[in-house]
C-alpha positions as CSV (number, residue, x, y, z in Angstrom):
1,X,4.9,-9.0,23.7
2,X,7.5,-7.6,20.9
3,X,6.6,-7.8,17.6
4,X,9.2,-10.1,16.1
5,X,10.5,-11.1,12.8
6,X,8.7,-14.2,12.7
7,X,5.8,-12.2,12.9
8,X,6.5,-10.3,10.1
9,X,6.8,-13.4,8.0
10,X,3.6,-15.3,9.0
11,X,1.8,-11.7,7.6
12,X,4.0,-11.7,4.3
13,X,2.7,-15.8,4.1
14,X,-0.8,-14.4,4.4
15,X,-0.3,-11.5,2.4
16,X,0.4,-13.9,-0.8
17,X,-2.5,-16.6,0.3
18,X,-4.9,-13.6,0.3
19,X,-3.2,-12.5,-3.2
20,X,-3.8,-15.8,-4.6
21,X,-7.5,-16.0,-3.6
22,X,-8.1,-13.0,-5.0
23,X,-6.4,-14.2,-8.4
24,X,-8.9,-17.0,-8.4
25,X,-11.7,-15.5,-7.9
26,X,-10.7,-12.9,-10.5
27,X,-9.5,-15.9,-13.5
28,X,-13.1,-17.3,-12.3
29,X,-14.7,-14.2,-13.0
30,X,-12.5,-13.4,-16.6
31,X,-13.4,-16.9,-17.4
32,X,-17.2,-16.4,-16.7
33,X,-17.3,-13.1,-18.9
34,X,-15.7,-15.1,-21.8
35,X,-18.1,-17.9,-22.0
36,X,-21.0,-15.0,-21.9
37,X,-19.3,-13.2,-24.4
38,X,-18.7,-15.9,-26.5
39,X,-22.3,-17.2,-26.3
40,X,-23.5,-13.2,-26.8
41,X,-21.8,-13.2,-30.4
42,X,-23.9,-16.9,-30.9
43,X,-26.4,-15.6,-30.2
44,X,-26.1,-12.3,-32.2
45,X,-24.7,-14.5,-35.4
46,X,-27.9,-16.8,-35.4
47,X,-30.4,-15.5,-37.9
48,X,-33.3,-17.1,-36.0
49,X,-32.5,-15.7,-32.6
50,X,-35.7,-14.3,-30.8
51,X,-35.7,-10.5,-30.0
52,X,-35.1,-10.9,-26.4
53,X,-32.2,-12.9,-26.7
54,X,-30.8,-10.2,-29.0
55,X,-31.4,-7.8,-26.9
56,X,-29.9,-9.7,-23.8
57,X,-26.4,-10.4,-26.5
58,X,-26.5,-7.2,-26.9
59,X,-26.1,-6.0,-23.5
60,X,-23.9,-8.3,-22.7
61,X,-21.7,-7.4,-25.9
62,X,-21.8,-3.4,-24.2
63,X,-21.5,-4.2,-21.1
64,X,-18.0,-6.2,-21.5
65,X,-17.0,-3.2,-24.4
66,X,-17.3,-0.9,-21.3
67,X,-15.8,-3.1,-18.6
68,X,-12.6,-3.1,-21.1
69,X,-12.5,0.3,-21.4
70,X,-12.5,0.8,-17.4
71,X,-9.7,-2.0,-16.8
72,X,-7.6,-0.1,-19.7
73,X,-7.9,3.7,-18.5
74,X,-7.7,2.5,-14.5
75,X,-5.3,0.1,-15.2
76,X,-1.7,1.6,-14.1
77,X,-0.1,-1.9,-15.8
78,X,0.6,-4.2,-13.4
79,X,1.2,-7.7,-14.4
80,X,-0.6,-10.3,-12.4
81,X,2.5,-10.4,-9.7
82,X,1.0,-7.0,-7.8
83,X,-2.2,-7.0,-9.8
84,X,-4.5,-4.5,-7.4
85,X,-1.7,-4.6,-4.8
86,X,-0.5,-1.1,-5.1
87,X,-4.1,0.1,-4.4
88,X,-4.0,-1.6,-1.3
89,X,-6.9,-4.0,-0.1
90,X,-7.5,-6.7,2.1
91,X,-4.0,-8.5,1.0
92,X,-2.7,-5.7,2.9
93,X,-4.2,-6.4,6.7
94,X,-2.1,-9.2,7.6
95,X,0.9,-6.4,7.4
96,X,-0.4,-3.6,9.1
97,X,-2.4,-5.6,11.9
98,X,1.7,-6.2,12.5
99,X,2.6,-2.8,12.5
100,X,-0.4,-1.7,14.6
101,X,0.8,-4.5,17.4
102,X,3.5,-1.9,18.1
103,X,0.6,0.3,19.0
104,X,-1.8,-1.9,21.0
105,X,1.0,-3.2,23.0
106,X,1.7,0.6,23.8
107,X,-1.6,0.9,25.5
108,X,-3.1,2.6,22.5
109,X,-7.1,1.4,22.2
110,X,-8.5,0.1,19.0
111,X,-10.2,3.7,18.8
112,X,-6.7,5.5,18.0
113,X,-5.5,2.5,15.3
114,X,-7.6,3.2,12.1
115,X,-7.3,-0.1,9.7
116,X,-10.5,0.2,7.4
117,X,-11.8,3.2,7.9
118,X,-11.1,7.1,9.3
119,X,-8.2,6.7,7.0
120,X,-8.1,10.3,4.9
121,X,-5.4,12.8,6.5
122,X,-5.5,16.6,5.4
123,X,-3.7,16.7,2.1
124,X,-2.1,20.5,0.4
125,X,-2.5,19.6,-2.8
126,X,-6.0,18.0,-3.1
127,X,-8.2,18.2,0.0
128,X,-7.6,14.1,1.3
129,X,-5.8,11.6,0.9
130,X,-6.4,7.7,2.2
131,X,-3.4,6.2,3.6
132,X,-3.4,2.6,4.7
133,X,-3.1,2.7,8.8
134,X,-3.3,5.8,10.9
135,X,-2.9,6.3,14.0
136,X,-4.4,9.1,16.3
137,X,-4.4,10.4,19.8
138,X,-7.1,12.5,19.7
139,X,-6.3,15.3,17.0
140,X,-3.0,14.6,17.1
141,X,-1.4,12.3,14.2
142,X,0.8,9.4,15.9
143,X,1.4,7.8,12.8
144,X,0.3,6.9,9.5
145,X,1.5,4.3,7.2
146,X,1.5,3.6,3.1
147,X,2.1,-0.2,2.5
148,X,3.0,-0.6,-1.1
149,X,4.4,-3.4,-3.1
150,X,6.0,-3.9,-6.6
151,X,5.8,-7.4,-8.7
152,X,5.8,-9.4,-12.1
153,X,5.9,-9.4,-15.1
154,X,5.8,-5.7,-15.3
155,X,8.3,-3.8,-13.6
156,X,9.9,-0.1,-15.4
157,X,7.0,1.8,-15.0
158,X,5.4,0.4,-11.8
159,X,8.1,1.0,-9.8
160,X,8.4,5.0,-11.1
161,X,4.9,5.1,-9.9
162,X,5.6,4.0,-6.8
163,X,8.7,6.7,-6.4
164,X,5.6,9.5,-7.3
165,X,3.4,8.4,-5.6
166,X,5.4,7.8,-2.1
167,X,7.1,11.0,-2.9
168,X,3.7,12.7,-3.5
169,X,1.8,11.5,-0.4
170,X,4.5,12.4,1.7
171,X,5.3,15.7,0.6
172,X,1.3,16.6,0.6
173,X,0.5,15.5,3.8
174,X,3.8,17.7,5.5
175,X,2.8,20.7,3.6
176,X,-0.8,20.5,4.9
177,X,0.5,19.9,8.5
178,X,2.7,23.1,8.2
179,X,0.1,25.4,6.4
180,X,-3.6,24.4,8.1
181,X,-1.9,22.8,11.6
182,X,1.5,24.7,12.1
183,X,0.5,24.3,16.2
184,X,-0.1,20.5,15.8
185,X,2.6,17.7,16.4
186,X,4.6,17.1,13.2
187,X,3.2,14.0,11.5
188,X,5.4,10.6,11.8
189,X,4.8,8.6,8.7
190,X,6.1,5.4,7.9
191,X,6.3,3.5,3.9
192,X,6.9,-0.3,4.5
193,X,7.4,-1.6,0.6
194,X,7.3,-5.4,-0.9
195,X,9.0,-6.4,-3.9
196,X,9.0,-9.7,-5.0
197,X,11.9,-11.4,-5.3
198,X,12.4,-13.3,-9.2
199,X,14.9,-13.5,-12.0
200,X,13.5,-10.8,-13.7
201,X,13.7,-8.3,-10.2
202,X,17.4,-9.2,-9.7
203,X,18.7,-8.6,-13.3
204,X,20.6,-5.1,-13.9
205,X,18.6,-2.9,-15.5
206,X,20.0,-0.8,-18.3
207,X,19.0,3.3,-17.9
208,X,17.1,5.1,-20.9
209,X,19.0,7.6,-23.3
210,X,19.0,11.1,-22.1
211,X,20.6,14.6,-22.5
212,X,22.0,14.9,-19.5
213,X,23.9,12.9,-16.8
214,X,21.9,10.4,-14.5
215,X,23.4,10.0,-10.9
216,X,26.4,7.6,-11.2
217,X,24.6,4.9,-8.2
218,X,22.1,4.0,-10.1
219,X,24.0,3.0,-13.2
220,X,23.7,-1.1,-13.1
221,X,20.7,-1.7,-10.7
222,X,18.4,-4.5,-10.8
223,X,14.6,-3.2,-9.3
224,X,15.7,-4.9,-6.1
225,X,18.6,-2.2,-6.4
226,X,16.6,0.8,-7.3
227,X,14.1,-0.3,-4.5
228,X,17.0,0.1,-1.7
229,X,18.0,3.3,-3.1
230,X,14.8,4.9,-3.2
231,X,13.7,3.5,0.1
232,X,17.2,4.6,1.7
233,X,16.4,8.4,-0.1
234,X,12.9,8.4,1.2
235,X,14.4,8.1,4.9
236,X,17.4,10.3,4.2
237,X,15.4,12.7,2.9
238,X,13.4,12.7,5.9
239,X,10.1,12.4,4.0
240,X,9.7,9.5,5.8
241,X,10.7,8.6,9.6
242,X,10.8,4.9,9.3
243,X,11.1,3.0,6.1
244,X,10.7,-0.7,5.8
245,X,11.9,-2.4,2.4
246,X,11.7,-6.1,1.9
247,X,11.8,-8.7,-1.2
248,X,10.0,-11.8,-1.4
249,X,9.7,-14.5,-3.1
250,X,5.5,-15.2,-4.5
251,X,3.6,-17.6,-2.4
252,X,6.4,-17.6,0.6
253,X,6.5,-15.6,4.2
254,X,10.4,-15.6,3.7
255,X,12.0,-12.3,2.7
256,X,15.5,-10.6,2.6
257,X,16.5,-7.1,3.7
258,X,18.7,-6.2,0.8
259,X,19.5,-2.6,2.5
260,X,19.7,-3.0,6.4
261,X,18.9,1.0,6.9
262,X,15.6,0.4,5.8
263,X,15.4,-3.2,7.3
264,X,12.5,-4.6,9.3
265,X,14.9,-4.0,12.8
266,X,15.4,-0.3,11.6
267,X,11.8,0.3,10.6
268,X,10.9,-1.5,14.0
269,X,13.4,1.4,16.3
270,X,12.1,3.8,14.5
271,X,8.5,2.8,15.5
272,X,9.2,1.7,19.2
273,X,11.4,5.9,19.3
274,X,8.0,7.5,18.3
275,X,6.1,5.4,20.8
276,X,8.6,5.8,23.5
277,X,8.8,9.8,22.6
278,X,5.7,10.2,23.1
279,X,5.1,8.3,26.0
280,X,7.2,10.3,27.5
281,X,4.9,13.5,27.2
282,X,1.9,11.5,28.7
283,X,0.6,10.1,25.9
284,X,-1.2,7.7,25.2
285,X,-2.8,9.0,28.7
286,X,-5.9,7.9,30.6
287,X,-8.3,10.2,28.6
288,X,-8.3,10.9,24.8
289,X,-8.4,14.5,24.4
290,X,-11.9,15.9,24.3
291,X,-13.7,12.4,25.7
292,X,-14.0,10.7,29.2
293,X,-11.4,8.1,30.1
294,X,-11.6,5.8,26.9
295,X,-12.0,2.6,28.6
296,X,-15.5,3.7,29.8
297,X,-18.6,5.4,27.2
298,X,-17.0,8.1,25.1
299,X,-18.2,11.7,26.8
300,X,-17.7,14.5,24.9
301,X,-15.5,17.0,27.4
């Protein structure tokens, strides 16, 4: 069965359900740590309060100092629109059980489509890095995808992290490839990118002074613009071989392709190609390199 469009939004619709959960249960959480906190400095400003219940203040008193100080070096400023979703997480599955269908209906087995775990390739630059589906035929990479996404409030520097970091990933994992496997199958990676679609996402951006000239196309772009343009020059660049780029409005599974070179029907060729390619040289096959046939007890060759 093809993996359709409609497909693609029912994971979207899910993606923002799990989103919303996960802001509940964190405004539950904020709002329990206030009440303790409050009832802490109570306790602390009551002259009669018994040493334990001091001591128990107290420790609640440190405990949300350091929690405060974790949230504000980890935090890379996200407003409460992509709050966690750059980092990836569960909000995330609904999306790449999508993008592994491609896979599974290709005959690859659940062994070869890594979702939760098995997910660090071979990085250059630092020794690993965890990318958000991979997968394998044996040692050889198939695939491996980043799924990222870009919200409200807070957009200018979120979305220059997610240019570094899409940059960065790509660029390591090639470089380790060429230097430590220069026998091994060049690695097909994919970047499928969500940003959601508000007033504040579609109003021109103005660019910050500088010394020198900045290239004339992005003089006048919203984020929604800036996000077709870098996910165009991710693919034209050929750090990545298929490129998905979608907007979205919060809470809905319907989205719009604002650049169709990096639409959901290009990213989708460019998937069904590598399979297809591939096939073509056997794989996937009957036996996974170095085990039995995988559809009976893995034996190790």
């Amino acid at each position: 069965m093809a993996v359709s469009r409609q497909d693609l939004e029912g994971a979207i619709s899910s993606y923002w359900k799990i989103k919303e959960e996960q802001a509940a249960r964190a405004r539950e959480k904020k709002a329990k740590r206030a009440a303790e906190k409050k009832k802490a400095a109570e306790i602390l400003a009551n002259p009669d309060a018994g040493p334990d219940a001091i001591d128990l203040a107290t420790a609640v008193t440190i405990a949300e100092a350091v929690d405060s100080e974790v949230v504000s070096t980890d935090d890379d400023g996200e407003g409460t629109g992509t709050q966690g979703s750059v980092r990836g997480g569960k909000q995330f599955d609904p999306i790449a059980d999508v993008i592994a269908r491609f896979f599974r209906d290709a005959d690859y087995p659940e062994i070869c489509i890594q979702t939760a775990s098995q997910l660090e390739l071979p990085g250059f630059y630092r020794p690993q890095k965890k990318w958000d589906l991979v997968v394998n035929w044996g040692e050889t990479l198939i695939a491996a995808f980043e799924l990222k996404a870009l919200g409200g409030p807070s957009y200018g520097n979120n979305f220059n992290n997610r240019v570094e970091e899409a940059v960065g990933s790509a660029t390591d994992v090639r470089r380790a490839f060429a230097e430590i496997y220069p026998d091994s199958e060049t690695p097909w990676l994919g970047y499928f990118f969500i940003m959601q679609d508000d007033e504040k996402s579609r109003r021109p951006v103005s660019l910050a002074k500088s010394p020198l000239l900045v290239d004339e196309t992005w003089h006048g772009k919203s984020y929604q613009g800036r996000g077709g343009m870098f996910c165009e020059r991710l693919l034209q660049s050929n750090l990545y071989d298929g490129v998905c780029y979608v907007t979205t409005p919060m809470g809905t599974g319907e989205f719009s392709e604002p650049s169709p070179e990096v639409g959901w029907d290009a990213f989708s060729e460019a998937i069904i190609k590598r399979v297809s390619a591939l096939r073509k040289r056997g794989i996937p096959g009957t036996r996974i390199p170095g085990q039995a046939a995988w559809s009976a007890p893995a034996i190790f060759d």
